[in-house]
C-alpha positions in Angstrom: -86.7 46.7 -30.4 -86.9 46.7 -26.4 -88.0 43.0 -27.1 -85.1 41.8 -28.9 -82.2 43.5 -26.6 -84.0 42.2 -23.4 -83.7 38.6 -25.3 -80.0 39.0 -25.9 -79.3 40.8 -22.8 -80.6 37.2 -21.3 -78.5 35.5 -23.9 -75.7 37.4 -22.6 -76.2 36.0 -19.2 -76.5 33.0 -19.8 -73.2 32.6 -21.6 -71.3 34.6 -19.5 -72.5 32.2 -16.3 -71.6 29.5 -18.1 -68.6 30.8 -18.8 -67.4 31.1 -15.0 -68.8 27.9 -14.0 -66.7 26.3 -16.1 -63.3 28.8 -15.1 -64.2 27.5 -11.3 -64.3 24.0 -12.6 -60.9 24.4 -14.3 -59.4 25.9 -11.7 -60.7 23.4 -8.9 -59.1 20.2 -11.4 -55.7 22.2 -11.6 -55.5 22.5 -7.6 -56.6 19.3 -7.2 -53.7 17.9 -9.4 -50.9 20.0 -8.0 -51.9 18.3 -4.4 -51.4 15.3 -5.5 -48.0 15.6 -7.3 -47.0 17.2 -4.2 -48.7 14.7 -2.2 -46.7 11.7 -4.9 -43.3 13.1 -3.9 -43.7 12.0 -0.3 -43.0 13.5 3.4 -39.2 14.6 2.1 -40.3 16.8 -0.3 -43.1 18.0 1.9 -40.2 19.2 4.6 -37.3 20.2 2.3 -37.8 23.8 2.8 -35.7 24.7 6.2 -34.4 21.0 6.8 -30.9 20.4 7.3 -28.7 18.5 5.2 -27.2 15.2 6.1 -23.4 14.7 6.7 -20.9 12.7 8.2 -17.8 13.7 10.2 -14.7 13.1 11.0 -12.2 14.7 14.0 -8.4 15.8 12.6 -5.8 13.3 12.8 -2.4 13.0 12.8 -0.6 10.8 10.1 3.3 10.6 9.0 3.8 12.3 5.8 7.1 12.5 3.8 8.3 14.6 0.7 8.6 12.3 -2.6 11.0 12.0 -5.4 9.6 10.0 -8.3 12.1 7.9 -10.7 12.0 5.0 -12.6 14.6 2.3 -11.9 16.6 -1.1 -13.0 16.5 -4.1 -10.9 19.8 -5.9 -10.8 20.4 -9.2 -8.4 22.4 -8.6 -5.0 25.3 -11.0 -6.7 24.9 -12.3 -10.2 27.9 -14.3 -12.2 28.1 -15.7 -15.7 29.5 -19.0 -15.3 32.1 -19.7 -17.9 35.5 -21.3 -18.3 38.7 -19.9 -17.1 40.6 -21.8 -19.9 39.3 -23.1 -23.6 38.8 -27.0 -23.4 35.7 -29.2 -23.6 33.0 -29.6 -20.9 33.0 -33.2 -19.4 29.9 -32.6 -16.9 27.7 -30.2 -16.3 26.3 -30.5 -12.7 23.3 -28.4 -12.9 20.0 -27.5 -14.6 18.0 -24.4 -14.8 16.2 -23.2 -11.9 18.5 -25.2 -9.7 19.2 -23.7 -6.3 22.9 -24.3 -5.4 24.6 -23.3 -2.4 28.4 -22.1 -2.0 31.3 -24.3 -3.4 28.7 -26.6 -4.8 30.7 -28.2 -8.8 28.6 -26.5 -11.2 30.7 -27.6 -14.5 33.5 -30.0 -14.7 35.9 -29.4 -17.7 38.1 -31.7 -19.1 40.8 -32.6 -16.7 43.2 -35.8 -18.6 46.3 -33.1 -19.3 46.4 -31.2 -15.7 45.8 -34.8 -14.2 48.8 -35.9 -15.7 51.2 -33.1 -14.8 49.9 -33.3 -11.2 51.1 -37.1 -11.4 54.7 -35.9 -12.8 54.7 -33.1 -10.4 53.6 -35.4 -7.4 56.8 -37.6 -8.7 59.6 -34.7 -8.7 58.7 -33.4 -5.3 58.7 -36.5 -3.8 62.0 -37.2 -5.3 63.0 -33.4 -4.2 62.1 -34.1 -0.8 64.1 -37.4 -0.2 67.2 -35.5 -2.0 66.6 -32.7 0.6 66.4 -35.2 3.7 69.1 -37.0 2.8 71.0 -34.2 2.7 70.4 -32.8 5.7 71.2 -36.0 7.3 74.8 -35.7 6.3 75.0 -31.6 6.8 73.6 -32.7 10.4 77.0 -34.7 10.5 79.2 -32.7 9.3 80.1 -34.4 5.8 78.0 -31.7 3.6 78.4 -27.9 3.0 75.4 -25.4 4.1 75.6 -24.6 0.0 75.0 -28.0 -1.0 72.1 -28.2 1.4 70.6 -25.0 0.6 70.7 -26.0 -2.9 68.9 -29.3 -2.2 66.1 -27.1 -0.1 65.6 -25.0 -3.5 64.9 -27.6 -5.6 62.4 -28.8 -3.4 60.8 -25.9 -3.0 60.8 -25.6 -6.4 59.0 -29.1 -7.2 56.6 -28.4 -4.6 55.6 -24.9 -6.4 55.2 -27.0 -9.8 53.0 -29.4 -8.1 50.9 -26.7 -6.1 50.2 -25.1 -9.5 49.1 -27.8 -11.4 46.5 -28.2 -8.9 45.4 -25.0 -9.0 45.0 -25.9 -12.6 43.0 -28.7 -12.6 41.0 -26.8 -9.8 39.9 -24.3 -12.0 38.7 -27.1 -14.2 35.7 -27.1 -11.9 33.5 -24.1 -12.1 31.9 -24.2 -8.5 29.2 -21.5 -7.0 31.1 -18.6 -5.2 27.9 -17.9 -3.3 24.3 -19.6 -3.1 21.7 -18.9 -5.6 19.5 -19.8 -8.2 20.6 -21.1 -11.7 19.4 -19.2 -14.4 18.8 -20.9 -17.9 22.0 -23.9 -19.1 23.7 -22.7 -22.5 25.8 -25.5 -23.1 26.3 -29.3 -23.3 28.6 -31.8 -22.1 31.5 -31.9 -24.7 30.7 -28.7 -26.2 34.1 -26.9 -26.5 33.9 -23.9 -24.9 36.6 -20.7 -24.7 36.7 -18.2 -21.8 33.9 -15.5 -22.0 31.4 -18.6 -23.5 28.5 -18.1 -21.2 27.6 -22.1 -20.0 24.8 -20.5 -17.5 24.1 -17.6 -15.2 24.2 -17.8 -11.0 22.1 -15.1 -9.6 21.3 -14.0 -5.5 18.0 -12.7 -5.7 17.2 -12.9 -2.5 17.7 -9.1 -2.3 17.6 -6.8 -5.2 19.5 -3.6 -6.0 17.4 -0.9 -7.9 19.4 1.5 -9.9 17.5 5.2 -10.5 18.8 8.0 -11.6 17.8 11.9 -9.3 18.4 15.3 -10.9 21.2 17.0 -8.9 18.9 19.3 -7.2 17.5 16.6 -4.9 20.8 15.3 -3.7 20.6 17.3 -0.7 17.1 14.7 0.4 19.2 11.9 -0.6 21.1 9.8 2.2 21.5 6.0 2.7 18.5 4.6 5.2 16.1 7.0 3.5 13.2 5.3 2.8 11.8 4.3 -0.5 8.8 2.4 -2.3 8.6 0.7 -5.8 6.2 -0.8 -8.1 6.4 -3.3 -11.0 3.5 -4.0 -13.6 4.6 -7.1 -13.0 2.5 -6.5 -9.4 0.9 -4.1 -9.9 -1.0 -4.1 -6.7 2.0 -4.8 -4.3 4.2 -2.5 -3.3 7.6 -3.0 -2.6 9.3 -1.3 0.0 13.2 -0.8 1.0 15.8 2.0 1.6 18.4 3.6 0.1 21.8 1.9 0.3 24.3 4.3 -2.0 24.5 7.3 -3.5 27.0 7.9 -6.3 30.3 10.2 -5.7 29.5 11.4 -9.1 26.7 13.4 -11.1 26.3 12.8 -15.0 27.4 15.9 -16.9 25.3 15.4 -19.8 21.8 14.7 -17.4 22.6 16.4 -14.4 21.1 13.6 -12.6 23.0 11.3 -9.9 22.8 7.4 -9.8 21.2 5.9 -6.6 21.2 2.4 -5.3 18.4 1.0 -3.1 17.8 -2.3 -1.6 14.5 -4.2 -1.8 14.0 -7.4 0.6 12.9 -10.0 -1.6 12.2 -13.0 0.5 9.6 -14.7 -1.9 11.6 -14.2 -4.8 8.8 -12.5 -7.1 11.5 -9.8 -8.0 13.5 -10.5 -10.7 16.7 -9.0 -11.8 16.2 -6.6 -15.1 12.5 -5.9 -14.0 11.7 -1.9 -14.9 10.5 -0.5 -11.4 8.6 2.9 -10.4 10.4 4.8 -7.9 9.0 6.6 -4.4 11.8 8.1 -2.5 10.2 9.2 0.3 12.3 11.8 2.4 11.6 14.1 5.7 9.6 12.0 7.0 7.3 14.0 9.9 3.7 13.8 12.1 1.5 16.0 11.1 -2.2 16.9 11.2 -4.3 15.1 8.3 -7.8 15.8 6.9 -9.3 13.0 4.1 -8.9 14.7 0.6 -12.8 14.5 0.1 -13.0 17.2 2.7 -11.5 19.8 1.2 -12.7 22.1 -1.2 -10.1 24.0 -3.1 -10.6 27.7 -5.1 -8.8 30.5 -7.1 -8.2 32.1 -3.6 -7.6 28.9 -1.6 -8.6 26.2 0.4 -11.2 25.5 3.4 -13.2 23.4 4.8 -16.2 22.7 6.8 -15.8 22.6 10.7 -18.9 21.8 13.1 -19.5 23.9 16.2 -22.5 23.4 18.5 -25.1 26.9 18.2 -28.2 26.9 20.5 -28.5 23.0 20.5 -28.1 22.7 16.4 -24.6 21.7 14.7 -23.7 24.8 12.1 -21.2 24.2 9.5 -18.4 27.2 9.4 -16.3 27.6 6.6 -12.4 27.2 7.9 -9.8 28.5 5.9 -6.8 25.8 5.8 -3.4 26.1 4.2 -2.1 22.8 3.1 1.1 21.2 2.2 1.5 17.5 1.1 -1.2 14.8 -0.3 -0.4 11.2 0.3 -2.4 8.2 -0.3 -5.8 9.9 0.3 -4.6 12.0 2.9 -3.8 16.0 2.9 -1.4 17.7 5.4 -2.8 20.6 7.1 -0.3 23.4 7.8 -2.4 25.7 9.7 -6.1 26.4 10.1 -6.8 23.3 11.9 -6.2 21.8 15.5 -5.9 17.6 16.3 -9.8 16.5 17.1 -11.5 19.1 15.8 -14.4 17.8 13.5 -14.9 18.6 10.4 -17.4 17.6 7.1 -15.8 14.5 5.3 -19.0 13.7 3.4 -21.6 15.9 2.3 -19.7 19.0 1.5 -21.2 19.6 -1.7 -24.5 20.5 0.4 -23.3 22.3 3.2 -23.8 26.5 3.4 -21.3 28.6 5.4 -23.0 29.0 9.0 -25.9 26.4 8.3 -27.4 24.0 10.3 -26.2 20.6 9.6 -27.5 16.8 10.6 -25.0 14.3 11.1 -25.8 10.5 9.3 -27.6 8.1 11.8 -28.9 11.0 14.1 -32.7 12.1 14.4 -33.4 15.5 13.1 -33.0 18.2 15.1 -31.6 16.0 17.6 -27.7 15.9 16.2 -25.1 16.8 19.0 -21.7 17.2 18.6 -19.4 15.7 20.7 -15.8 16.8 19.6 -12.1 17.2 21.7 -11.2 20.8 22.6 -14.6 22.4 21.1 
């Protein structure tokens, strides 16, 4: 009996020796492999603990801001025409095409003129045959051998003839359609010998070298809208270029049914990419002011406000404080900073996501632990 528990005492020992020898071994590969995948993530990971982040800054600026009214608006030519007859005959000419580019007085359409020609020729007859009656007259009232009635009668009937004669003129004047102002020729409706009655369109004339756009304001704003105010408009037409211009007129009169007042602006359109009856998006930008300006990106907004992140120098390190900011307008990128803020001061643009209240910070392109801040009024 002593025999047998001696042999699996030994037994015993042998397994459990076993046993740790291979724990050690276990143990030794799992150290071993947690060095390297520490080792496999580089000299970053090895100094992440206590190293500050990496930002970039930016000092306060001031910028112009303004307070916007959007609408949506109707361009319209600065003078626009239909050209068509003042009289129903048939056209003889037509002195134009479209796309033309007339300038003022230029003959745009000649109507038929054989009827007006002919009274001016009988009219040109009986005033010349007034006038002689008239001189001769007052040849022999100049001697004495004619009453002042006689004479005076003789004057009417010149006058008369001449009247007759100045009207058909005007007449056959209005038989040529010219250009009351210099433009561009829109798209020819009509042909030579078409019979056409007054009110038949035979073309357009438009002056695009400005354009009037026509938007419509709720009442409520009328007291932000003057002429000279500024305004900006887009077109999907362009839709990258902005168009910019200013208010000309403001109606006497507000809609009663919409409560809304029609405004006129003026948009300088030297190149001519504007045409009229384009639909245009309306900026009216009013109040215009300087103010101090932070990039949107560095502000972080919450249920109980806004702040950012300033950058003060501590003991040789740059700390990041959180700075409570109250803000106003946002334009283009830009936020206007009512209070909280001073002009130069810097503060995190980029980054913010991994900056701490009261934490050291390293600005981009600067050694670690060597960042200095170098900031107007700090």
């Amino acid at each position: 009996m002593p025999k047998l528990i001696q042999r699996y005492g030994f037994a015993a020992a042998v397994v459990a020796g076993l046993a740790l020898m291979a724990a050690l071994a276990l143990g030794k590969g799992l150290v071993g492999a947690a060095g390297e995948a520490l080792a496999s993530r580089g000299p970053a990971a090895a100094k992440m603990k206590g190293d500050a982040p990496e930002v970039r800054a930016a000092p306060v600026q001031i910028h112009t801001f303004s307070d916007a009214i959007q609408a949506i608006g109707n361009a319209q030519a600065k003078e626009s025409i239909l050209i068509t007859p003042k009289s129903a005959d048939a056209i003889r000419a037509i002195r134009f095409e479209s796309g033309d580019r007339v300038s003022v007085g230029q003959v745009l359409v000649e109507m038929s003129r054989v009827e007006q020609q002919a009274d001016i020729a009988e009219a040109t007859a009986s005033r010349e045959a007034a006038e002689r009656e008239y001189r001769r007259f007052q040849e022999v009232y100049d001697q004495g051998f004619a009453p002042k009635a006689r004479l005076d009668a003789a004057k009417a009937a010149f006058d008369a003839a001449d009247a007759r004669l100045r009207a058909g003129q005007s007449r056959s004047s209005d038989r040529l359609l010219r250009a009351p102002f210099a433009g561009v020729m829109g798209l020819r409706t009509a042909s030579p010998g078409q019979y056409v009655r007054p009110g038949d369109a035979i073309g357009t004339l438009d002056d695009i070298s400005e354009i009037k756009l026509d938007f419509d304001v709720a009442e409520t704003q009328i007291a932000r809208l003057a002429p000279g105010v500024a305004i900006s408009a887009r077109t999907q037409a362009y839709p990258d270029v902005t168009f910019e211009g200013r208010i000309s007129q403001v109606d006497s009169r507000v809609a009663a049914q919409s409560r809304t007042v029609r405004v006129r602006a003026v948009l300088p359109n030297p190149d001519e990419r504007l045409r009229p009856g384009m639909l245009m998006s309306v900026e009216i930008r009013s109040n215009p002011r300087q103010a101090l300006a932070i990039p949107e990106a560095a502000i972080i907004d919450e249920q109980g406000g806004s702040y950012v992140f300033t950058l003060t120098s501590r003991e040789g390190r740059l700390v990041a404080a959180r700075t409570p900011v109250r803000t106003a307008a946002r334009v283009a990128g830009w936020i206007e900073v009512v209070d909280g803020l001073r002009e130069g001061q810097q503060i995190v643009v980029e980054g913010v996501q991994r900056v701490r209240p009261d934490a050291p910070v390293r600005l981009a392109n600067t050694p670690a632990g060597g960042a200095q801040l170098r900031q107007r009024g700090s």
